[in-house]
MISEDO-254980 format. One record per atom (N, C-alpha, C): residue number from 1; chain; atom name; y, x, z. Coordinates in nm, 2 decimals, padded with zeros to 4 digits. Layout:
<zalums>
<zalum NUM,A,CA,<Y,X,Z>>
...
</zalums>
This chain:
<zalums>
<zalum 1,A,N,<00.66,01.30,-00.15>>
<zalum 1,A,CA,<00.67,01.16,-00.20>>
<zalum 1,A,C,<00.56,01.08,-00.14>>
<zalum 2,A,N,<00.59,00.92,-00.12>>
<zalum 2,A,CA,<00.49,00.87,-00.03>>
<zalum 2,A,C,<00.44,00.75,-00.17>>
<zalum 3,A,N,<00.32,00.66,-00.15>>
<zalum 3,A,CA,<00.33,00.58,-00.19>>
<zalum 3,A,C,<00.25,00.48,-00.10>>
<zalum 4,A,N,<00.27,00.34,-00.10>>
<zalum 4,A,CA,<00.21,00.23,-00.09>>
<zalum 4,A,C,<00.12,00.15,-00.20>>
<zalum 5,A,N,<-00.04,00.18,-00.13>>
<zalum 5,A,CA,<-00.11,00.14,-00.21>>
<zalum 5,A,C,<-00.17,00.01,-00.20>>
<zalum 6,A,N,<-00.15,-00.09,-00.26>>
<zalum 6,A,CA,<-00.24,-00.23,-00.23>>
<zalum 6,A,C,<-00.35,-00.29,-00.29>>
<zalum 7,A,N,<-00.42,-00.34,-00.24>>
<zalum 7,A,CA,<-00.56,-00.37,-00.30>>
<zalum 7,A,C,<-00.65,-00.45,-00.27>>
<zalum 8,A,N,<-00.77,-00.49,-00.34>>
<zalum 8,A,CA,<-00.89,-00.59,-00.28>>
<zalum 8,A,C,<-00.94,-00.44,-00.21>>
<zalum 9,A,N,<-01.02,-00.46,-00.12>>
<zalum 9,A,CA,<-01.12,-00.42,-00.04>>
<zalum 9,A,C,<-01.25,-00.35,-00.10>>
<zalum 10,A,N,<-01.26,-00.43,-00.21>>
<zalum 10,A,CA,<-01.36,-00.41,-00.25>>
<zalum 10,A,C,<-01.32,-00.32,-00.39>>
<zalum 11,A,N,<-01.24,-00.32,-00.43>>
<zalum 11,A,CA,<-01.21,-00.22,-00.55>>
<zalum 11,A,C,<-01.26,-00.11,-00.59>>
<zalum 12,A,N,<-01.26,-00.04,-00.63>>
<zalum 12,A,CA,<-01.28,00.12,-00.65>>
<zalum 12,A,C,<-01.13,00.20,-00.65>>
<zalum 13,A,N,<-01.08,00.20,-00.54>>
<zalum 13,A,CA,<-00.90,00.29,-00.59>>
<zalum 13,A,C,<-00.93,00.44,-00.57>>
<zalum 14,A,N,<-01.04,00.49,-00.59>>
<zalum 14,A,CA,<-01.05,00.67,-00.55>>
<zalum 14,A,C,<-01.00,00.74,-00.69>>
<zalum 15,A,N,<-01.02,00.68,-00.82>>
<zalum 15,A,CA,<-00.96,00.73,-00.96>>
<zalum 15,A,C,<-00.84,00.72,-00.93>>
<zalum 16,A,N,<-00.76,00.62,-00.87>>
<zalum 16,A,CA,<-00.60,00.64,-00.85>>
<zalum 16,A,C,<-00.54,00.71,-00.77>>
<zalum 17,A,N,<-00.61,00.71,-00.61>>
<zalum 17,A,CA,<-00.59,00.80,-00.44>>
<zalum 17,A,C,<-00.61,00.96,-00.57>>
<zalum 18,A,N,<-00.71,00.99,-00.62>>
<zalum 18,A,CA,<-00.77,01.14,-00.64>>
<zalum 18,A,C,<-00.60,01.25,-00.75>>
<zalum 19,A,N,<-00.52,01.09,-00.86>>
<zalum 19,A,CA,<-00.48,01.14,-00.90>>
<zalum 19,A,C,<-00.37,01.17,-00.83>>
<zalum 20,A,N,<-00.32,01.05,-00.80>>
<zalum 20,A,CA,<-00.19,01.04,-00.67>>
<zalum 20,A,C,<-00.16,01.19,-00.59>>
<zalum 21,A,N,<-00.28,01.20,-00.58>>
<zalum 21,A,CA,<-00.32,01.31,-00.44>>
<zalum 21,A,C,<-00.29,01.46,-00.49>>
<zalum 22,A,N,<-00.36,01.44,-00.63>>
<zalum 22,A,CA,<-00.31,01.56,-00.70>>
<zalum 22,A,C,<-00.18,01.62,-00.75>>
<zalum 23,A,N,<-00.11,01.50,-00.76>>
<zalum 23,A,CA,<00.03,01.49,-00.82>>
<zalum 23,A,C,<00.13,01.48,-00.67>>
<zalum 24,A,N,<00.05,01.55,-00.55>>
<zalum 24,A,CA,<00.14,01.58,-00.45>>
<zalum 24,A,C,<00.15,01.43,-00.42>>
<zalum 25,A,N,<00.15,01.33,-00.39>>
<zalum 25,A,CA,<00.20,01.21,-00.35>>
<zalum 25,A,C,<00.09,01.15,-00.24>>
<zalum 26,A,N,<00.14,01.17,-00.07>>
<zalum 26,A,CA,<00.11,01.12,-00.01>>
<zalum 26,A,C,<00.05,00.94,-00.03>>
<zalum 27,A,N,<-00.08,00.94,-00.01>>
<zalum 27,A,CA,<-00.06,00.78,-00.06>>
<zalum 27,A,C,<-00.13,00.74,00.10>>
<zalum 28,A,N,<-00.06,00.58,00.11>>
<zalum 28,A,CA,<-00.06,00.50,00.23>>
<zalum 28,A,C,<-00.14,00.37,00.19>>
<zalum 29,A,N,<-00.32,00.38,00.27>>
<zalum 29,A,CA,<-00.39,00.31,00.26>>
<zalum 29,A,C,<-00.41,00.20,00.36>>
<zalum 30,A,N,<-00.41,00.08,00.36>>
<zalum 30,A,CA,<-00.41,00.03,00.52>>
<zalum 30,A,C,<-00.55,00.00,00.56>>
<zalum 31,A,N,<-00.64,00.03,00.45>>
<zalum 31,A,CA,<-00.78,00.00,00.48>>
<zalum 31,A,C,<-00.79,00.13,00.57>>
<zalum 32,A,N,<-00.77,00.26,00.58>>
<zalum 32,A,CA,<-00.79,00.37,00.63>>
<zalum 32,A,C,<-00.67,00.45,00.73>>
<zalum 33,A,N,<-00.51,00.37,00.74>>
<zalum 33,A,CA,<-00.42,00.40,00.75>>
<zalum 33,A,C,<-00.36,00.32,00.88>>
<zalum 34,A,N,<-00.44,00.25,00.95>>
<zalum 34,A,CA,<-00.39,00.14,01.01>>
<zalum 34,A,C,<-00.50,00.17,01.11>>
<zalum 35,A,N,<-00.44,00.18,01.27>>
<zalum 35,A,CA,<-00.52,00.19,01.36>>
<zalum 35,A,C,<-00.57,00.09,01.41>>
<zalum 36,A,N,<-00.70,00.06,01.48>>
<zalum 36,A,CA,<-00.73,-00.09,01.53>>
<zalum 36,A,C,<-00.66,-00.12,01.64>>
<zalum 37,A,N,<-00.63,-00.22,01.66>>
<zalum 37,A,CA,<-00.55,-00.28,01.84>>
<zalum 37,A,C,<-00.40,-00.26,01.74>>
<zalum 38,A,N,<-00.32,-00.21,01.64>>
<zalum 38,A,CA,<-00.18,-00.20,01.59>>
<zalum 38,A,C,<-00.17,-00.34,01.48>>
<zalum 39,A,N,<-00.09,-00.39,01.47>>
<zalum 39,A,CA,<-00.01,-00.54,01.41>>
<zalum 39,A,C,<-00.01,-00.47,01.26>>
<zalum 40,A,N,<-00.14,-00.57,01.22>>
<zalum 40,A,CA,<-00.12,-00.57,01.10>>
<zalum 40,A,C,<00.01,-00.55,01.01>>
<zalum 41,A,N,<00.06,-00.68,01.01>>
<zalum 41,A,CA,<00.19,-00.68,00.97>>
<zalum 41,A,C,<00.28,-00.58,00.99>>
<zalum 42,A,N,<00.30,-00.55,01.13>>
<zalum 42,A,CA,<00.44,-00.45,01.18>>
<zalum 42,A,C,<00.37,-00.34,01.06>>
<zalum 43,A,N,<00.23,-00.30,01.07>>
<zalum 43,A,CA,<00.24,-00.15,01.03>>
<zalum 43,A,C,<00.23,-00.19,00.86>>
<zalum 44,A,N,<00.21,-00.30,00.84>>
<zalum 44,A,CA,<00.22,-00.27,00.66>>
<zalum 44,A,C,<00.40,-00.30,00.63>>
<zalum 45,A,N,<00.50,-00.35,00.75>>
<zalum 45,A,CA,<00.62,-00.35,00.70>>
<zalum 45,A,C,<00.67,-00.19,00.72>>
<zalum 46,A,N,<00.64,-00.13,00.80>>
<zalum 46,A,CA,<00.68,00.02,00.87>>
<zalum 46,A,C,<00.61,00.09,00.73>>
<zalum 47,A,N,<00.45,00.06,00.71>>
<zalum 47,A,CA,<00.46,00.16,00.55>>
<zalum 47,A,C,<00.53,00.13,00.48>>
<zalum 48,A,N,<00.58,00.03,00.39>>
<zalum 48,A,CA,<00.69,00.00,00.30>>
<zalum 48,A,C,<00.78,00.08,00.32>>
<zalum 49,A,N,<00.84,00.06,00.42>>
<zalum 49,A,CA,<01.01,00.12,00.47>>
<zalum 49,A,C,<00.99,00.23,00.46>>
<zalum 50,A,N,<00.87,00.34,00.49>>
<zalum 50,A,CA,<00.88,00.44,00.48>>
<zalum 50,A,C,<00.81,00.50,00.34>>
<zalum 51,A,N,<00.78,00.42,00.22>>
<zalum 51,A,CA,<00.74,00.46,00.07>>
<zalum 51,A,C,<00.83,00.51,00.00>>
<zalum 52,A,N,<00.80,00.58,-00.09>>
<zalum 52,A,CA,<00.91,00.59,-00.23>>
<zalum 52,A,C,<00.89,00.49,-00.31>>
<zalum 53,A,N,<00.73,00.45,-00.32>>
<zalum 53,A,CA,<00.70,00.30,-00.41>>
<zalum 53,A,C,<00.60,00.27,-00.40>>
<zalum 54,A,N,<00.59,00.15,-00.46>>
<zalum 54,A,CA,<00.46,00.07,-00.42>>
<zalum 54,A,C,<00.38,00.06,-00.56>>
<zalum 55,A,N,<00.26,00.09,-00.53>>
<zalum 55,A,CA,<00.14,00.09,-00.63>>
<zalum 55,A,C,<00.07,-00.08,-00.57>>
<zalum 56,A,N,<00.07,-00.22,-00.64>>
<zalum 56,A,CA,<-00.01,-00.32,-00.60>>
<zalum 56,A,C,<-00.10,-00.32,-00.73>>
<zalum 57,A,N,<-00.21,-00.39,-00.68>>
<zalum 57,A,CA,<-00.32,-00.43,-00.78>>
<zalum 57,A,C,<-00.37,-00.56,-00.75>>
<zalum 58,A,N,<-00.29,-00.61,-00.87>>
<zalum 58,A,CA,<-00.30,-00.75,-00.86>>
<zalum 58,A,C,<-00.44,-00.79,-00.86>>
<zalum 59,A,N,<-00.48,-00.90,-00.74>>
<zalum 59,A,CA,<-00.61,-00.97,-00.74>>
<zalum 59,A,C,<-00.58,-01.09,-00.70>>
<zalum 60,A,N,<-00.68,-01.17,-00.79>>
<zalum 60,A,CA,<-00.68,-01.29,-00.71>>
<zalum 60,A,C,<-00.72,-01.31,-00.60>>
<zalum 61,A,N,<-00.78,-01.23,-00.54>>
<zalum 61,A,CA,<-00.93,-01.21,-00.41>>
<zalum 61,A,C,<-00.78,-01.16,-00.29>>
<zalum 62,A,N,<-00.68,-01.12,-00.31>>
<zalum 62,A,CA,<-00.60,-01.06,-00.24>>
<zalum 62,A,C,<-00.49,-01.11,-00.26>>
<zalum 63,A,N,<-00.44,-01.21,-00.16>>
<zalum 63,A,CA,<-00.31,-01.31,-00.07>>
<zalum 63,A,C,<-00.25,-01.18,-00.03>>
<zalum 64,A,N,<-00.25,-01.08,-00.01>>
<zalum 64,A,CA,<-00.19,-01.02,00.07>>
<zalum 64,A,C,<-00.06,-00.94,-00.02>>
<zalum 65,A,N,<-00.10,-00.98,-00.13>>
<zalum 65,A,CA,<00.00,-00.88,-00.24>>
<zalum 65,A,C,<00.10,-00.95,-00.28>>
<zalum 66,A,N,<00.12,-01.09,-00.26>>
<zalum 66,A,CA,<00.21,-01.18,-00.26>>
<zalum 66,A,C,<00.34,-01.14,-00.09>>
<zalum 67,A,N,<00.35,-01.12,00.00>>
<zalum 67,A,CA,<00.34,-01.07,00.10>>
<zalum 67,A,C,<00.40,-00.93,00.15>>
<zalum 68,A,N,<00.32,-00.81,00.04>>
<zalum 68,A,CA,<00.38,-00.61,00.02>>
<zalum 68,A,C,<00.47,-00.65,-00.08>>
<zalum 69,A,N,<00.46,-00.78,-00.18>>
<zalum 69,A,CA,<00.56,-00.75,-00.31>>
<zalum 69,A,C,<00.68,-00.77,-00.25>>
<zalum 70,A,N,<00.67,-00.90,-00.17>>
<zalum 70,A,CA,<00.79,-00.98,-00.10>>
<zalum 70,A,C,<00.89,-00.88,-00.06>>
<zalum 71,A,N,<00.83,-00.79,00.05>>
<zalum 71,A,CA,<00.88,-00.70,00.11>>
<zalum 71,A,C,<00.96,-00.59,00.06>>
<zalum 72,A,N,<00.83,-00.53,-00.07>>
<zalum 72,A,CA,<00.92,-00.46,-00.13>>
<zalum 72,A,C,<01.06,-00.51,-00.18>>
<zalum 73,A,N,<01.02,-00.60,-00.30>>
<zalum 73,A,CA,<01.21,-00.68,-00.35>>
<zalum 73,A,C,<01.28,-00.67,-00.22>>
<zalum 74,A,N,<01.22,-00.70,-00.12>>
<zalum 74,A,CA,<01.41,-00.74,-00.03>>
<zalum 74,A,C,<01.41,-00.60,00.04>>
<zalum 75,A,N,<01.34,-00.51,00.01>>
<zalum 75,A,CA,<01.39,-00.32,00.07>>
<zalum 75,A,C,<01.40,-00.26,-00.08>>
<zalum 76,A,N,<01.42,-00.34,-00.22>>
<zalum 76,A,CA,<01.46,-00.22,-00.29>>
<zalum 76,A,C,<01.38,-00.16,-00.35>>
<zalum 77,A,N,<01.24,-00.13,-00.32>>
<zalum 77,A,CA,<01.14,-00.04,-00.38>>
<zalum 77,A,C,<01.10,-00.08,-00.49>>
<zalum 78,A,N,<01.06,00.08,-00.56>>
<zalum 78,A,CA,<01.03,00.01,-00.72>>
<zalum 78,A,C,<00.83,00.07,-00.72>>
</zalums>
């Protein structure tokens, strides 16, 4: 099982990566997941398509979640 994880930058997500992790569930970080010189965008649409679900954490600090939600609704993911 995969998941998509979204977030501010500055958060603390290692209590949620540690349990995820535990519970067998590949999780997809783009802070750590995403090679430099590769399209932002292509590679956060290509993790979606390939998640079972998306984990977002809503911030106001982070436009970007407006953007992974979008994506998800129109592929379906819960």
């Amino acid at each position: 099982m995969k998941a998509f994880l979204s977030y501010n930058f500055s958060d603390n997500i290692s209590p949620i990566t540690s349990l995820l992790t535990r519970q067998g569930v590949d999780v997809f970080d783009s802070r750590n997941d995403i090679q430099y010189g590769t399209s932002f965008q292509k590679a956060i649409k290509n993790a979606i398509a390939e998640c079972d679900f998306l984990l977002l954490i809503y911030s106001s600090e982070n436009p970007n979640i407006a953007f992974e939600a979008g994506i998800a609704v129109s592929s379906n993911k819960p």
